[in-house]
C-alpha positions, -999 to +999 in steps of 0.1 A: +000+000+000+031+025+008+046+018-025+014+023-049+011+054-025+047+062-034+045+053-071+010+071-074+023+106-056+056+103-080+046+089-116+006+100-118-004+110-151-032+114-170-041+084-197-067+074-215-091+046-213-103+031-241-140+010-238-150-017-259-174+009-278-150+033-285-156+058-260-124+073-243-128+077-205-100+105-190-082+089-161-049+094-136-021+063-140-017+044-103-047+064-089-078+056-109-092+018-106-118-004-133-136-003-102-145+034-106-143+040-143-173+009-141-187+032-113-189+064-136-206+047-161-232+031-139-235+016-103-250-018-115-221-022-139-199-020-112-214-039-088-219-072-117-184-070-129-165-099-117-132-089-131-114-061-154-093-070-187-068-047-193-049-042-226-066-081-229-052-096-197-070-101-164-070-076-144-078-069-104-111-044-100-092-023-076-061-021-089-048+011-102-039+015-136-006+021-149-008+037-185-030+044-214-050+010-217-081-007-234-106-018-210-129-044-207-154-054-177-161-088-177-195-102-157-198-137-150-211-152-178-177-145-196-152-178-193-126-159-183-150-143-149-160-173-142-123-189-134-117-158-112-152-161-095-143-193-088-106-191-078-114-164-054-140-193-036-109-214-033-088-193-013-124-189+004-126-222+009-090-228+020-093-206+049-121-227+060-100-257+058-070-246+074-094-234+107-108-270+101-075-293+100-051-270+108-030-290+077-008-275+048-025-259+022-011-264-014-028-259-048-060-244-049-070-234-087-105-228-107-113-261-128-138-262-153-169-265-136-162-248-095-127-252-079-112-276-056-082-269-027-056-297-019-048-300+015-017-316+031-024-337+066-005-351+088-008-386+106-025-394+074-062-384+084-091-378+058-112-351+050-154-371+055-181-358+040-198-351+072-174-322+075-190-309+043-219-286+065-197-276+086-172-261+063-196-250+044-208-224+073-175-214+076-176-204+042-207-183+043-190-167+076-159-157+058-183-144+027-204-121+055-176-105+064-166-095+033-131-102+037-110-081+011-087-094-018-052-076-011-025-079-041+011-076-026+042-081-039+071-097-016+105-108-017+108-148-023+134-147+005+108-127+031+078-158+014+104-184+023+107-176+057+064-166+063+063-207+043+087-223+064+057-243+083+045-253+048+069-276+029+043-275-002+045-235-008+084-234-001+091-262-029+069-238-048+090-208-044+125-225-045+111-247-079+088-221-094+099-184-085+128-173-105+120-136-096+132-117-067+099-109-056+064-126-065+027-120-060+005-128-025-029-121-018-043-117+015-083-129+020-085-122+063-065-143+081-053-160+046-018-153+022-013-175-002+009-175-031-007-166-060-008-145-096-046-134-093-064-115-102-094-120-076-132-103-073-133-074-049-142-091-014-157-121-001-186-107-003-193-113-042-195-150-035-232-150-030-237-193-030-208-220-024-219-254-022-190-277-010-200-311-030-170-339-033-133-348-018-111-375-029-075-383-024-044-372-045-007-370-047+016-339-046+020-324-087+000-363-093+033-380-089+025-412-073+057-417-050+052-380-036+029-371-001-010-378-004-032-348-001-070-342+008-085-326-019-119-307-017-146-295-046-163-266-044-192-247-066-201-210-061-224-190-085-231-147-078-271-160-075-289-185-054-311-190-084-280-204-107-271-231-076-307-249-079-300-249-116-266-269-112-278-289-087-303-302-111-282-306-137-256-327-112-290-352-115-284-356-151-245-354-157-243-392-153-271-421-152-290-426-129-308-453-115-339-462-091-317-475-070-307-446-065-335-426-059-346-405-037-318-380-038-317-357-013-298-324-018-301-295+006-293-258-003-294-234+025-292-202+007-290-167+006-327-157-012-332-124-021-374-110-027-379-077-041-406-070-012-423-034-020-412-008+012-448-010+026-448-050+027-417-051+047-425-059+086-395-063+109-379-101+105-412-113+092-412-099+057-376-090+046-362-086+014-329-109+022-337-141+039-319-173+045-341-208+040-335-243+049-344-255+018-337-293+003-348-310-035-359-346-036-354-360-063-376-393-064-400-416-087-439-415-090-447-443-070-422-428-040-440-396-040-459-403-011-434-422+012-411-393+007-444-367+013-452-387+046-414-380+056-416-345+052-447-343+072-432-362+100-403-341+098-424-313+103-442-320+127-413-335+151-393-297+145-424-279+151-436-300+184-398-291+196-408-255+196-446-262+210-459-247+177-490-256+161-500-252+125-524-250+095-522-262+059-532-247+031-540-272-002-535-262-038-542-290-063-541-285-103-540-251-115-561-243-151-530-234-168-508-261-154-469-270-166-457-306-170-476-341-181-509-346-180-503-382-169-481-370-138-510-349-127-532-378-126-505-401-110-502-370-085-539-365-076-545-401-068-518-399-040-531-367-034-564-385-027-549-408-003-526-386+022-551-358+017-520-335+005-518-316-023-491-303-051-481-272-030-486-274+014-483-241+026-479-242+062-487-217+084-482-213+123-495-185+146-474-163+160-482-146+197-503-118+187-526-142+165-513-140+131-505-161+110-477-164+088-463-188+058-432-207+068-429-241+059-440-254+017-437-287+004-446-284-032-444-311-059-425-294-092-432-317-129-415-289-148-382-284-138-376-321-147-391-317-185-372-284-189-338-300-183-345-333-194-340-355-164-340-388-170-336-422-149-333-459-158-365-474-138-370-510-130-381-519-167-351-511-180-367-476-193-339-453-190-365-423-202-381-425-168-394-391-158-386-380-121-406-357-100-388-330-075-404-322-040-391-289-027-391-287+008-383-264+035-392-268+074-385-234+088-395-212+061-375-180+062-350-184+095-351-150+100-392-154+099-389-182+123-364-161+148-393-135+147-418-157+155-400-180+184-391-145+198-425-132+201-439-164+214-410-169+237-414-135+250-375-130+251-376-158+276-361-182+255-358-222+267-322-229+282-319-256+250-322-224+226-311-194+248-283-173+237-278-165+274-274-196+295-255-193+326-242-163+342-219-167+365-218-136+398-191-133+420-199-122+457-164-100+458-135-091+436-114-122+454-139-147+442-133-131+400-109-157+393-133-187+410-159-172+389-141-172+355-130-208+362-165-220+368-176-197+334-147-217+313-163-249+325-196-242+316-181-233+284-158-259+278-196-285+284-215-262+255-230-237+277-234-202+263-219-186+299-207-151+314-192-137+344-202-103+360-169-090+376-182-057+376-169-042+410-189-013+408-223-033+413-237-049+441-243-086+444-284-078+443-275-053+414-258-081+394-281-109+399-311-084+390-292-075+357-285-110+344-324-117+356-337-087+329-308-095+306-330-131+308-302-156+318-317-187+324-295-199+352-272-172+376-249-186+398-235-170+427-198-178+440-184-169+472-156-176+495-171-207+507-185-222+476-143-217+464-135-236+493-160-265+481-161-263+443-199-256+441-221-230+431-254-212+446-283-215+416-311-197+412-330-188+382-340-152+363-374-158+378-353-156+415-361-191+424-334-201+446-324-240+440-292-234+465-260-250+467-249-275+440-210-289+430-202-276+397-201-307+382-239-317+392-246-286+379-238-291+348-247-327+345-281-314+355-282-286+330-269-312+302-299-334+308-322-304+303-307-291+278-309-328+254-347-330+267-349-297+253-370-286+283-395-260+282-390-250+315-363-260+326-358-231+355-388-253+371-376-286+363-339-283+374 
């Protein structure tokens, strides 16, 4: 940053830009960015430009430019965006996986369709598809905070020493890097070696589906180190993620045996929602949804319906909700077979269901509001011409998709459970579980130990050192602040390794060893109690 400073005080100029239409934009050389020449044209522009070409090569958004130059702003539907879009999810998805495993990272490049990041470990442990959610939430993390794409140019001896926990990078630099100095970028906590150019921030990445791993050898030499390789797809619109997803159906045959498939896709959604419409969390224009695609047969339509109803109803009896459905059969102007329909209607008959549930739950006030759909879809199979080979040996079966989603909007649902919870939420689902109050300042270092091993058991815990409050002033603060569970240490529950519990209703429950406590509050907590103040 000192030296573009440096450069851009020094060797400004003016030069021209030139656009693909001709026009000639005025600009200053290591000041002025495709960033903001795409931002004096037009905001949108700007905002759906993946990447800058200049003078026809690739070219960093924020990145000053450096003469007179042709200029080119590529969206993603260019080739060209799409391997940057993509390379910039693997260094995304590379900082998830070294806060994962902790391992060596190595190669990380765009591939044809998404991107994939190899990954050194030691003791020879795997990467398991269970791990798949959870790095995938990482991701999404690291794309909230819109992390920033820095370019900076170091010395290989400087890289060498930064590398020297990574054996992978340094055989990179000593092999590869004939220059005294080469290219990093930093993404957060992330510098990796690497030419670029990148999108602006995290941020751009608006869906990432983590969907493979395998195993592989260093450079695909088979006497070098195995690595843990890890695929990834990302796309700048939720929309363009269901459309893959369906297509990963059809890229290879499939079989009944292998139906239902199950995919989930817990997205960002985004709803043009008029100003007016917009109410708090209920109605918002961004929203996150828990939704999944079945793929399945016609005869498995109702097995898999029944599921989904179950499901339902075992999430919603957790939170003591109780709901309506709303039917919708056949439309007059219907897409998909004829046939299908009919098929459809006769389960329909049976399970008393229909093509689209909308379910609807009350909230504290008496209204209701839409959360939970199941809907049957017959067109999204015709329009991309998914097949399956069914037990005939037909291998033009037809398959029908169930779109599902339990919670609805999440941020509906928090809405709703906060309402009806009153801001008293249930020690299985409260943000503030235990608050721990010492009587004096020598009991502060008792009281953090006791917090740490609340933490430490999955208790959401604090401590109230504040010396300038009295012990009733705490214990009434962490009662409105609605902690489930306040306990109070002293000298003599030091002495014995307990606490004093009572609750943010000021029942008192007395003295209790910490460990009974929180083998008590465990037990509440898996019964996901309702009242578990009461109870405890």
């Amino acid at each position: 940053d000192a030296l573009m400073e440096e450069k851009a005080a020094k060797d400004s100029k003016p030069i021209k830009v030139t656009l693909p239409d001709g026009k000639v934009v005025e600009a200053e050389s290591w000041k002025t960015t495709p960033y903001q020449v795409a931002s004096g044209i037009s905001q949108g522009l700007a905002d759906n430009t993946v990447i800058a070409k200049v003078n026809n090569s690739v070219w960093d958004l924020d990145r000053p430019l450096e003469d007179d130059c042709s200029l080119q702003l590529l969206k993603f539907d260019d080739e060209e965006a799409q391997a940057v879009y993509w390379h910039s999810s693997a260094h995304i998805l590379g900082e998830a996986m070294e806060k994962v495993y902790g391992g060596c990272l190595c190669y990380g490049p765009p591939i044809e369709s998404g991107f994939y990041y190899d990954m050194f470990l030691e003791n020879n442990d795997g990467v398991s598809s269970n791990d798949f959610p959870y790095l995938e939430n990482l991701c999404k993390k690291i794309i909230k905070e819109k992390q920033p794409f820095e370019r900076l140019e170091i010395k290989k001896e400087t890289l060498l020493e930064m590398f020297k926990y990574n054996k992978f990078k340094c055989r990179i630099l000593k092999e590869k890097v004939t220059t005294p100095t080469t290219t990093v970028y930093r993404c957060g906590p992330l510098i990796d070696l690497c030419r670029g150019p990148h999108v602006r921030h995290t941020g751009k990445i608006k869906s990432l589906k983590i969907h493979k791993n395998s195993s592989t050898y260093w450079e695909g030499k088979a006497d070098m180190e195995t690595l843990q390789r890890i695929y990834g797809i990302s796309f700048p619109d939720p929309k363009m993620l269901k459309e893959w997803e369906n297509l990963m159906f059809d890229h290879r045959p499939r079989s009944w045996r292998e139906l239902p498939l199950r995919m989930a896709d817990f997205g960002v959604l985004h709803r043009n929602e008029l100003s007016g419409a917009l109410t708090g969390l209920t109605r918002v224009r961004r929203f996150q949804q828990d939704d999944a695609h079945i793929f399945c047969s016609m005869e498995q339509i109702e097995e898999e319906i029944k599921g989904c109803l179950d499901f339902l109803r075992t999430v919603y009896d957790v939170f003591g909700f109780t709901f309506k459905l709303n039917l919708s059969t056949r439309p007059e102007k219907f897409l998909g077979d004829p046939q299908m329909w009919d098929q459809a209607e006769k389960v329909i008959g049976r399970l008393f269901i229909s093509a689209f549930i909308d379910i609807q739950i009350k909230d504290a006030i008496g209204r209701y509001h839409q959360c939970a759909t199941i809907q049957l879809d017959f067109q999204l199979p015709i329009r991309f011409n998914l097949c399956f080979i069914g037990r005939d040996g037909d291998d033009q079966k037809r398959p029908v998709i169930i779109h599902r989603a339990i919670l609805g909007s999440v941020e509906r649902m928090i809405a709703i459970l906060t309402e009806s919870c009153g801001g008293k939420w249930p020690l299985w689902l409260s943000p503030r579980q235990v608050m721990v109050v010492p009587v004096g300042p020598t009991c502060d270092e008792y009281a953090e130990k006791v917090k740490q091993e609340f933490h430490s058991n999955g208790f959401m815990s604090d401590v109230d050192a504040d010396s300038g409050c009295t012990l009733n002033k705490k214990i009434r603060n962490a009662q409105l602040a609605q902690y489930n569970f306040i306990l109070v240490v002293g000298e003599k529950e030091k002495t014995s390794n307990t606490v004093n519990v009572r609750t943010r209703d000021n029942k008192v429950h007395g003295e209790h060893s910490v460990e009974g406590c929180i083998e008590r509050l465990r037990q509440l907590k898996a019964s996901r109690s309702k009242n578990a103040e009461e109870e405890f």
